[in-house]
N, CA, C and O atoms as CSV, one atom per row, in Angstrom:
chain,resi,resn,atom,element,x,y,z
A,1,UNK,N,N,91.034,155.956,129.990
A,1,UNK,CA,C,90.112,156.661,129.133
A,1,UNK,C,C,88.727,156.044,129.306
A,1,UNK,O,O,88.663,154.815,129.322
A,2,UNK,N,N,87.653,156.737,129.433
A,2,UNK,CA,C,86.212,156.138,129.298
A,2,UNK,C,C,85.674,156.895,128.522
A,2,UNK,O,O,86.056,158.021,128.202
A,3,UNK,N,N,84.171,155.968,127.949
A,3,UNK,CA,C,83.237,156.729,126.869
A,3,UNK,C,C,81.924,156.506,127.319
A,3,UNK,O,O,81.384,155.420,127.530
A,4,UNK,N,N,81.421,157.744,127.456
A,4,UNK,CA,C,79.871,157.646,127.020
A,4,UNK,C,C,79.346,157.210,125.859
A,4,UNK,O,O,79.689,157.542,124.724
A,5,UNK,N,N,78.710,156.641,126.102
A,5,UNK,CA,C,77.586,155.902,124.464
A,5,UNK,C,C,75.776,156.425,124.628
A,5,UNK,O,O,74.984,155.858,125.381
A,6,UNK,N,N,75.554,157.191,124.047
A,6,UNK,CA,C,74.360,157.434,123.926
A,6,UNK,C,C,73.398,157.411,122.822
A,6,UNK,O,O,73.415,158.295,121.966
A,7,UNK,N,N,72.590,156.480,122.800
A,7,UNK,CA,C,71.808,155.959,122.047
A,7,UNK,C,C,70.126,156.870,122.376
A,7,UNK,O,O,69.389,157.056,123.343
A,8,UNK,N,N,70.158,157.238,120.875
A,8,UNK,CA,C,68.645,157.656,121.089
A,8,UNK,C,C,67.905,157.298,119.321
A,8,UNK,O,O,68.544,156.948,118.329
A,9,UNK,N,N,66.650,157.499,119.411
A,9,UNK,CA,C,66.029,157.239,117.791
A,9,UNK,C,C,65.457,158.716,118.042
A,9,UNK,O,O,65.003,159.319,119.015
A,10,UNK,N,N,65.721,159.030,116.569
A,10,UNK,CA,C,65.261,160.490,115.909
A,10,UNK,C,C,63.874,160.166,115.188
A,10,UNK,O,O,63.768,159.078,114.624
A,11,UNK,N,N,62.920,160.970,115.183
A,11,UNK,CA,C,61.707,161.862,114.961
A,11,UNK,C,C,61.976,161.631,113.493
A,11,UNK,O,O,63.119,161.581,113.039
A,12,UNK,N,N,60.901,161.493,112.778
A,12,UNK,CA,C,60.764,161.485,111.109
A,12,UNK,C,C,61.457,162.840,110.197
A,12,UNK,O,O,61.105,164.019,110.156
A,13,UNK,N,N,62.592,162.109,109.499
A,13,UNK,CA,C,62.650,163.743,108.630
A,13,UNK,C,C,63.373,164.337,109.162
A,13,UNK,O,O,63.565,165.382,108.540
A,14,UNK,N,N,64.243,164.245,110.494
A,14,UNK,CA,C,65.236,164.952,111.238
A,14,UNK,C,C,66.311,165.044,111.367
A,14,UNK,O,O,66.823,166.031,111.894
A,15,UNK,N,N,67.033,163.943,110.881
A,15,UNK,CA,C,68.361,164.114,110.276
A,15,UNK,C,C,69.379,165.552,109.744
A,15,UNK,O,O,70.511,165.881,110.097
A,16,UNK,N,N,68.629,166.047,108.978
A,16,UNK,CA,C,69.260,167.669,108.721
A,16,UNK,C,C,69.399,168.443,109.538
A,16,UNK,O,O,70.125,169.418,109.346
A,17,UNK,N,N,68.645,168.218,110.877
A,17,UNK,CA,C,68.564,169.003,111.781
A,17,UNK,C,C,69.388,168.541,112.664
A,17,UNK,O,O,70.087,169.416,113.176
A,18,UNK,N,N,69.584,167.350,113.075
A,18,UNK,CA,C,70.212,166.826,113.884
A,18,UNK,C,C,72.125,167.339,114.079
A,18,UNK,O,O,72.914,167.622,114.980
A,19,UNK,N,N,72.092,167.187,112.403
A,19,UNK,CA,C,73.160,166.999,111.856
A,19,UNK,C,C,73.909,168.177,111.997
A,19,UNK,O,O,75.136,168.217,112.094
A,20,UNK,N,N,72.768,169.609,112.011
A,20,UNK,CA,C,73.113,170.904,112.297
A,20,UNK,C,C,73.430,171.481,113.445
A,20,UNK,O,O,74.301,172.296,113.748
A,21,UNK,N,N,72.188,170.679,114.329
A,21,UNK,CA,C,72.711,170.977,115.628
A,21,UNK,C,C,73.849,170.672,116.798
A,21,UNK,O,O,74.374,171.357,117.675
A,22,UNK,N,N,73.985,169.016,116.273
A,22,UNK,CA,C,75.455,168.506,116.387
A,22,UNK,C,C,77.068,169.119,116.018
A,22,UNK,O,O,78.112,169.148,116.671
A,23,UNK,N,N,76.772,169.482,114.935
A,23,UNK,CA,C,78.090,170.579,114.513
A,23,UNK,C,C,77.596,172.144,114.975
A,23,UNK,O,O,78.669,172.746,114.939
A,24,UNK,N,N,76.957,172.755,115.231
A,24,UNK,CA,C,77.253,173.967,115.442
A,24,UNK,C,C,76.724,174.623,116.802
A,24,UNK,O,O,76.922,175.815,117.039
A,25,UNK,N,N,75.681,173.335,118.140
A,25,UNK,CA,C,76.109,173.336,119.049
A,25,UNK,C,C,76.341,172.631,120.287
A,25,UNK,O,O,76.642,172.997,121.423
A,26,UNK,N,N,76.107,171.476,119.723
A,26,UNK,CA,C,76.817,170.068,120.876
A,26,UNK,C,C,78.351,169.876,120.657
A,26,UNK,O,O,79.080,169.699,121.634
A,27,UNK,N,N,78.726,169.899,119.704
A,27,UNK,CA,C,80.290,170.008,119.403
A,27,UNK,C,C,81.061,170.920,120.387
A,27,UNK,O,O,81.742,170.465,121.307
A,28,UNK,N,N,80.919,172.129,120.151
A,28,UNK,CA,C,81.206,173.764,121.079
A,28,UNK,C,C,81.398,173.477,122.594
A,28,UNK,O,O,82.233,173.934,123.375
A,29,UNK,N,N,80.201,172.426,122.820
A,29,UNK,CA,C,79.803,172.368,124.228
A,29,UNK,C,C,80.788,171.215,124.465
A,29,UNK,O,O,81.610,171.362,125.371
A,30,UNK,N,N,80.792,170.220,123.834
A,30,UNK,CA,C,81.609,169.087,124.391
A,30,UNK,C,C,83.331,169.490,124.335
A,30,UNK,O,O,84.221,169.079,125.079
A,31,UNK,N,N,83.403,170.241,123.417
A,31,UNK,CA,C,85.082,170.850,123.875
A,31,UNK,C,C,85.466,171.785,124.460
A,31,UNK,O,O,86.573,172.325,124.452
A,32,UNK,N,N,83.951,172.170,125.353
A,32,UNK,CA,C,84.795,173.209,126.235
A,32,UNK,C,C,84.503,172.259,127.217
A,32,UNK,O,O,84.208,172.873,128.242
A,33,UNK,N,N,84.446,171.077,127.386
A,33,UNK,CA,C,84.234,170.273,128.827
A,33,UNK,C,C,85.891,169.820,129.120
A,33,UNK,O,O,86.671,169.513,128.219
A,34,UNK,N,N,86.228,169.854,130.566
A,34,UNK,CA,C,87.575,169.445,131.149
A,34,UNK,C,C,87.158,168.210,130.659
A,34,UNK,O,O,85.978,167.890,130.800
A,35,UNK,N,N,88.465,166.980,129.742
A,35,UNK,CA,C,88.764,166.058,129.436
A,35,UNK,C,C,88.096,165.275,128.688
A,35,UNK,O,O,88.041,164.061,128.883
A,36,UNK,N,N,87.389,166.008,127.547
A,36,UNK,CA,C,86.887,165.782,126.675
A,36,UNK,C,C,88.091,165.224,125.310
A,36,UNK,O,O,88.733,166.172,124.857
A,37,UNK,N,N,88.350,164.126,124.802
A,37,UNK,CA,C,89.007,163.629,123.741
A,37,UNK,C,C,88.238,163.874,122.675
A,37,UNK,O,O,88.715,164.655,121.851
A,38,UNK,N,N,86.945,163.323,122.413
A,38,UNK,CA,C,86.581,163.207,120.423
A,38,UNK,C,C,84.974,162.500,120.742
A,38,UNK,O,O,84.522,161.793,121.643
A,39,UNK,N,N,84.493,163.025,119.660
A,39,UNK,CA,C,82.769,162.093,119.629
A,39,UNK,C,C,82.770,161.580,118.252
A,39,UNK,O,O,83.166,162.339,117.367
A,40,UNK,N,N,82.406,160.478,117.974
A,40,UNK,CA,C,82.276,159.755,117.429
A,40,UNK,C,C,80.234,159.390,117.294
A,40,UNK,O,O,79.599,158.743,118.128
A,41,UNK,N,N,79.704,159.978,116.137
A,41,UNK,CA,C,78.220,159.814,115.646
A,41,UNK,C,C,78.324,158.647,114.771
A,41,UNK,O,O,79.152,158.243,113.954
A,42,UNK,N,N,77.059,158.195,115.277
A,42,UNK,CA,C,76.985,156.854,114.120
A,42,UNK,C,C,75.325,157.430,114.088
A,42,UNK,O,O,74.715,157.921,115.038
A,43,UNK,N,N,74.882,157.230,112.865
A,43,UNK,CA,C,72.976,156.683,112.074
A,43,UNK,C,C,73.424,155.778,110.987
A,43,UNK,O,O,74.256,155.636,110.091
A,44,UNK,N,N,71.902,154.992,111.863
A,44,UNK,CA,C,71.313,153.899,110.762
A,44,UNK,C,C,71.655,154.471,109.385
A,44,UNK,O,O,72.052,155.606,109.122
A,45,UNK,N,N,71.437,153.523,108.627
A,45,UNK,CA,C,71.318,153.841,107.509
A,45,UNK,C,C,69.596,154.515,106.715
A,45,UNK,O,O,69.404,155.215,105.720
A,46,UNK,N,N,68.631,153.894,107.720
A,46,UNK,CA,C,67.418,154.330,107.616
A,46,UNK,C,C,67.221,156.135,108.295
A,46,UNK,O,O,66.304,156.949,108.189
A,47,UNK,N,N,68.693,156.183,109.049
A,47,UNK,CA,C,68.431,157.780,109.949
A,47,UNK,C,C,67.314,157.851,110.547
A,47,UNK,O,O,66.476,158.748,110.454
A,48,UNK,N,N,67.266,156.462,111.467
A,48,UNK,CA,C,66.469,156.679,112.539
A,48,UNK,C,C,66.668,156.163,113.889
A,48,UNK,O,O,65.794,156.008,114.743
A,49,UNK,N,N,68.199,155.856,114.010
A,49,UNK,CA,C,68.463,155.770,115.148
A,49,UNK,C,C,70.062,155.960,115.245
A,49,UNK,O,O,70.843,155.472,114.427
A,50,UNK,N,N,70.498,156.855,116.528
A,50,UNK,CA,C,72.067,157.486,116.023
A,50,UNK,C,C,72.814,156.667,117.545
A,50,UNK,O,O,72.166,156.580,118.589
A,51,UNK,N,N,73.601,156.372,117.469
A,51,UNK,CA,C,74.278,155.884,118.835
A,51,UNK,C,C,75.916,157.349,118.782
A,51,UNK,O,O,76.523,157.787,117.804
A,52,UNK,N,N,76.048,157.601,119.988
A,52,UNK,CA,C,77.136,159.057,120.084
A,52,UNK,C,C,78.062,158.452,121.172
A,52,UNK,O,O,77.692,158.125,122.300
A,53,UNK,N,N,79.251,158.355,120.701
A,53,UNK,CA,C,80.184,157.814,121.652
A,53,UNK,C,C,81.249,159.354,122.236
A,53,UNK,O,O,82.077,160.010,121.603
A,54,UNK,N,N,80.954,159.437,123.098
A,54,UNK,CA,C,82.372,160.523,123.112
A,54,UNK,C,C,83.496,160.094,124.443
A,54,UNK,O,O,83.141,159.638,125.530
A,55,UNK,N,N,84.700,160.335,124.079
A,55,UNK,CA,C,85.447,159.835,124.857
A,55,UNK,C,C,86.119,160.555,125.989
A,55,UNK,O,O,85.915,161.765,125.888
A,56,UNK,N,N,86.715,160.294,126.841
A,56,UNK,CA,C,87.019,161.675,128.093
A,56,UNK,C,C,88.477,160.993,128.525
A,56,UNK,O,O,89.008,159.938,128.178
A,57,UNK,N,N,88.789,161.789,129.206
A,57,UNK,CA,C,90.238,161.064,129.628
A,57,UNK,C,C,90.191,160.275,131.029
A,57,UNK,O,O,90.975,159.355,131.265
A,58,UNK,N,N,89.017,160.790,132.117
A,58,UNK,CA,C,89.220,160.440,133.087
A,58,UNK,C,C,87.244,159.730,133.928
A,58,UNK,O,O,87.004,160.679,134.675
A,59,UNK,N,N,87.031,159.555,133.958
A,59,UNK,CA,C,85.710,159.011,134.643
A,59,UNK,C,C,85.133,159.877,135.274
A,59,UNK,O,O,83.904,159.867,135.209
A,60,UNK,N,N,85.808,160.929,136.103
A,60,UNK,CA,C,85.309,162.035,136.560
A,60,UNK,C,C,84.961,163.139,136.135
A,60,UNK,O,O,84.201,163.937,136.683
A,61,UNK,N,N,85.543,163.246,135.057
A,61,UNK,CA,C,85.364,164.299,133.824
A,61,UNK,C,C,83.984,163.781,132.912
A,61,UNK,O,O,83.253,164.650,132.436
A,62,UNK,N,N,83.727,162.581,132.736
A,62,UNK,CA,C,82.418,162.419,132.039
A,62,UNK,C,C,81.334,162.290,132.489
A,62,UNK,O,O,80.238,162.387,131.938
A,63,UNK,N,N,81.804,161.899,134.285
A,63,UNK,CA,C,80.499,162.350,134.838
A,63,UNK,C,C,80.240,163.660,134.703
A,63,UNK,O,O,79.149,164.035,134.274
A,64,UNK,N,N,81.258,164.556,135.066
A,64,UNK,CA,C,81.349,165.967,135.648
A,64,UNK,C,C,79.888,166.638,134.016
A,64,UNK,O,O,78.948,167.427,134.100
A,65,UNK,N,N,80.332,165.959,133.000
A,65,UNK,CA,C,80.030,166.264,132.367
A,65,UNK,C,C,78.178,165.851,131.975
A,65,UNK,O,O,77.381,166.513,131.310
A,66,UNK,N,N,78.001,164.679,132.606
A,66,UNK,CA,C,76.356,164.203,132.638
A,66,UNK,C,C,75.792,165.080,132.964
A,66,UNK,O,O,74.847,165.550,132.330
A,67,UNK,N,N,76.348,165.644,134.326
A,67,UNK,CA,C,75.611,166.218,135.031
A,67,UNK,C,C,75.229,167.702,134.699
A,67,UNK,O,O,74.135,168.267,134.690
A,68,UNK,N,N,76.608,168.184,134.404
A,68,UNK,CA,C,76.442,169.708,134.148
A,68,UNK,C,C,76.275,170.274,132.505
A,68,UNK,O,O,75.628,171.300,132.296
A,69,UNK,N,N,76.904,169.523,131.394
A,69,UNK,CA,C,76.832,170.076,130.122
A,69,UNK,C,C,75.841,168.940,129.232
A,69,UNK,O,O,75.428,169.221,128.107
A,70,UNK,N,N,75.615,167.977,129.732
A,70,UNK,CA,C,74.759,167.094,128.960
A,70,UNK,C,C,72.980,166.934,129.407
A,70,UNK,O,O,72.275,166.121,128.811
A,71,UNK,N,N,72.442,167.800,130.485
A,71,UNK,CA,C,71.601,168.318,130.284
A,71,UNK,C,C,70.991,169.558,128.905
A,71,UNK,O,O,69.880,169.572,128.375
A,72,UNK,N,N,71.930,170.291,128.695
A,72,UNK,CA,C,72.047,171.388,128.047
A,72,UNK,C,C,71.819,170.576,126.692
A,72,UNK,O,O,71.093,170.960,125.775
A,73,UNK,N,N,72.409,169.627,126.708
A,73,UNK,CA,C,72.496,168.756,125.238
A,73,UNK,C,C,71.031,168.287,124.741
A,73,UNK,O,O,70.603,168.528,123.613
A,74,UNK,N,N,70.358,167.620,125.691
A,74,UNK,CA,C,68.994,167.167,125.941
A,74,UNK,C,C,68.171,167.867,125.643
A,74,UNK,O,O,67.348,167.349,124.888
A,75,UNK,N,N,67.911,169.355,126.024
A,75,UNK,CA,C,67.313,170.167,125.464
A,75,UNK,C,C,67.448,170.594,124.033
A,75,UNK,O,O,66.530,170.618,123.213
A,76,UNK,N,N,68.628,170.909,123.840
A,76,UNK,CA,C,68.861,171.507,122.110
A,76,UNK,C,C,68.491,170.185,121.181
A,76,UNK,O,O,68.116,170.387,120.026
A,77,UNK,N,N,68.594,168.879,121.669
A,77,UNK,CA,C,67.660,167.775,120.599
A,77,UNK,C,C,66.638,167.290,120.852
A,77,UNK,O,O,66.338,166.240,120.284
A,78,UNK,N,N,65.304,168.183,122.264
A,78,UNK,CA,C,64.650,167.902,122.229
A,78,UNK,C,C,63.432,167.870,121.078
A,78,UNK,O,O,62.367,167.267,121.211
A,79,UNK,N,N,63.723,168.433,120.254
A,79,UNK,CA,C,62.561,168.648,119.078
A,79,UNK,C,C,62.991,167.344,117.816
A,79,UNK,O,O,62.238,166.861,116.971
A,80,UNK,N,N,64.543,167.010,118.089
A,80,UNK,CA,C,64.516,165.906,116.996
A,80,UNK,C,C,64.933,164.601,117.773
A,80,UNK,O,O,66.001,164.104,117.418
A,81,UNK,N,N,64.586,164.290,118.278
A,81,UNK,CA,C,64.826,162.834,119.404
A,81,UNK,C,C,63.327,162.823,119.549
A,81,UNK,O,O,62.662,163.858,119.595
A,82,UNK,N,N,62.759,161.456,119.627
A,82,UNK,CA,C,61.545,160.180,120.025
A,82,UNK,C,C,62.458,159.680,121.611
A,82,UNK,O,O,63.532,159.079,121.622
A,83,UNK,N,N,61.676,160.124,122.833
A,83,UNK,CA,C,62.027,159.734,124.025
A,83,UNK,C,C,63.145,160.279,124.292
A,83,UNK,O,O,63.725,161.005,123.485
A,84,UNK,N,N,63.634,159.972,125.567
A,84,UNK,CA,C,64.918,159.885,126.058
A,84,UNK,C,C,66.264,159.282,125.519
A,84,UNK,O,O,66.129,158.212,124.925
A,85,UNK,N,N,67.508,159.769,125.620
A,85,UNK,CA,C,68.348,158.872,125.499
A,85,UNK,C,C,69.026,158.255,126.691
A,85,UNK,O,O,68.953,158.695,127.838
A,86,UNK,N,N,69.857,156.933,126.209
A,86,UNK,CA,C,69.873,156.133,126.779
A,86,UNK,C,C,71.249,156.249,126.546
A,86,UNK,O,O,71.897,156.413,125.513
A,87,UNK,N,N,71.810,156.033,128.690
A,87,UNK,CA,C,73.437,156.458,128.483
A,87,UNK,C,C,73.976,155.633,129.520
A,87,UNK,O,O,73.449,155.287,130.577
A,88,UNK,N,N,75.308,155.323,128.973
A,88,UNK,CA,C,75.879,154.565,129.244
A,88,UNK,C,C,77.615,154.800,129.000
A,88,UNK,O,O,78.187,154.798,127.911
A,89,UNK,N,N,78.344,155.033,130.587
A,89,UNK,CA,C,79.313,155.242,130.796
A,89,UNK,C,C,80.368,153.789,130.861
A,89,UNK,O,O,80.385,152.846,131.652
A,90,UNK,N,N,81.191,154.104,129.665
A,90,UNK,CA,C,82.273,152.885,129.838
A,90,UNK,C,C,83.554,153.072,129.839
A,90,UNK,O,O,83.898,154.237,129.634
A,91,UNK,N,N,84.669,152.033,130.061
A,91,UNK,CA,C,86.001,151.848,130.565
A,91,UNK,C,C,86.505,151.524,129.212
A,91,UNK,O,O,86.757,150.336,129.010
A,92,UNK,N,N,86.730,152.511,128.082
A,92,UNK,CA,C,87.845,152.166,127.161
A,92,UNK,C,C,88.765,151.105,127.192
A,92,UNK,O,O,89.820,151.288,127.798
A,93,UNK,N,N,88.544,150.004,126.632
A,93,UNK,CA,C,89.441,148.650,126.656
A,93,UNK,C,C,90.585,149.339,125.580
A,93,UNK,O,O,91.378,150.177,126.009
A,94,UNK,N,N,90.596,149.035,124.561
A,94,UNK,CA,C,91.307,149.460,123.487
A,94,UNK,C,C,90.726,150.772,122.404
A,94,UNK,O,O,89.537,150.953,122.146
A,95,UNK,N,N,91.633,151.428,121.980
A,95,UNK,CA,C,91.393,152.377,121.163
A,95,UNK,C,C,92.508,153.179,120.630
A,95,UNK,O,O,93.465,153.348,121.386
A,96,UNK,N,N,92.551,153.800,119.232
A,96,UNK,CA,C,93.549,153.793,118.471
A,96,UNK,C,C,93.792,155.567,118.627
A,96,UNK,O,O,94.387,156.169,117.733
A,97,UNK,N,N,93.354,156.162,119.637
A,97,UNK,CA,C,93.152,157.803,119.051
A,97,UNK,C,C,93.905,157.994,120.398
A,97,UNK,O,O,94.381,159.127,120.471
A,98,UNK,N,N,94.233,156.970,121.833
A,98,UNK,CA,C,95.212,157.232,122.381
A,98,UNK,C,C,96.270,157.954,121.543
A,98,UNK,O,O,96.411,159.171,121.422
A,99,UNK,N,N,96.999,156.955,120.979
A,99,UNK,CA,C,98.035,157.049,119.858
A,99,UNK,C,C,98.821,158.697,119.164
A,99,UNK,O,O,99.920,159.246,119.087
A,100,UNK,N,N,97.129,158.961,118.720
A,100,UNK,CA,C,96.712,160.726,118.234
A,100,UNK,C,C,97.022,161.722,119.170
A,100,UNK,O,O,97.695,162.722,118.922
A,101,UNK,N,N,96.354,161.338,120.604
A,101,UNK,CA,C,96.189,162.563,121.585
A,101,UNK,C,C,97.688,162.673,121.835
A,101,UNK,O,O,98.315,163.732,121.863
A,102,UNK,N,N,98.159,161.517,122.003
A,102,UNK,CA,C,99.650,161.817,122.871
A,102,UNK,C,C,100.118,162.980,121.931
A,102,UNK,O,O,101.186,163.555,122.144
């Protein structure tokens, strides 16, 4: 299993938006991707900086996915993201949602 982690800081006041666009259309998009498991959002408590973990089953599948559905992503939070985000593909050591999927 591997996860993307993407870290970005949100724009003043954007949170509601974020929050909207995450559920009704980054969600959609990340489960129609081949080997997509679960995303996991974290914000500060100040809601100004969110780190997004989502998990995949296979390494090739989350690239598959940089390339082709996580552009698409970039755009729909371009109005509530400050810069770029910052991504970072990793090798699932441990995790408890194996467990779930089976």
């Amino acid at each position: 299993m591997y996860g993307r982690k993407v870290s970005f800081d949100l724009k003043p006041n954007c949170i509601s938006d974020f929050n909207r666009r995450q559920e009704a259309d980054i969600v959609p998009i990340l489960r129609k991707q081949k080997g997509f498991q679960d995303v996991i959002t974290l914000v500060t408590p100040d809601k100004k900086h969110v780190q997004a973990i989502s998990l995949w089953d296979k390494a090739e599948n989350a690239e598959a996915y940089d390339r082709a559905g996580f552009p698409e992503v970039t755009k729909l939070l371009a109005s509530v993201i400050d810069g770029k985000p910052r991504v970072q593909t990793l090798e699932v050591a441990t995790s408890t949602i194996h467990k779930t999927m089976k």
